[in-house]
C-alpha positions in Angstrom: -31.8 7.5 4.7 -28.1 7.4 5.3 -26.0 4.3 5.9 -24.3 4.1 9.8 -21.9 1.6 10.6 -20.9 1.4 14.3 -17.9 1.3 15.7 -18.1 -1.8 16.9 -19.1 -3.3 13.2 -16.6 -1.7 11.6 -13.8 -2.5 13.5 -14.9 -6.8 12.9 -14.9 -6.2 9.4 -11.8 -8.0 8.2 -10.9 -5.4 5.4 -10.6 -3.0 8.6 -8.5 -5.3 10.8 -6.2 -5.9 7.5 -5.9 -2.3 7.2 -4.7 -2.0 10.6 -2.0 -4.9 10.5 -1.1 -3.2 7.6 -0.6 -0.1 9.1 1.4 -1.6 12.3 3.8 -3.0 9.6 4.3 -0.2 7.5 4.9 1.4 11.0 7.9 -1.1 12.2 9.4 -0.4 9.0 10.0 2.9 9.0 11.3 2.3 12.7 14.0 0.1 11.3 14.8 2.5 8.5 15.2 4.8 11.2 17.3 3.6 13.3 19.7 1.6 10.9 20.2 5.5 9.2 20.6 7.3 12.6 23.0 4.5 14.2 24.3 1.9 11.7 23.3 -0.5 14.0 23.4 -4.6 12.1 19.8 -5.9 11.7 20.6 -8.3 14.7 20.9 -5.3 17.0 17.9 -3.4 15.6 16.0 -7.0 15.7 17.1 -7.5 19.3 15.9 -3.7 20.2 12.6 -3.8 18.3 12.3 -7.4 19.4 11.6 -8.2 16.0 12.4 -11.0 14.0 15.5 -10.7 12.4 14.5 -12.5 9.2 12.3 -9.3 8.8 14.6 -6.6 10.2 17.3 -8.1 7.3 14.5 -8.2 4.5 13.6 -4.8 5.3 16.8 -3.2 5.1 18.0 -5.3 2.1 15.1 -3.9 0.4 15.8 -0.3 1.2 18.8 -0.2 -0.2 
């Protein structure tokens, strides 16, 4: 008999809510990657217009380069 997990389960399973932080972060990333490459905007700005904190936004592109 096959194993069925629903929805509901799976999505209070903490491995499955880390994946989606995860996921959100890895997202927000590439935004700022993005948009520091297409405008040369300072990590302030793209802080300010991702309404980020600008801690991360300056860790993020320090590490990308």
């Amino acid at each position: 008999m096959p194993l069925t997990i629903d929805r509901e389960t799976m999505e209070k399973h903490p491995l499955y809510k880390e994946g989606i932080e995860k996921g959100k972060l890895e997202a927000k990333r590439e935004d700022i990657i993005k948009l520091y490459k297409k405008t040369g905007w300072d990590f302030e700005k793209i802080a300010d217009i991702l309404e980020l904190p600008v801690n991360f936004v300056k860790e993020v592109l320090e590490e990308e380069k």
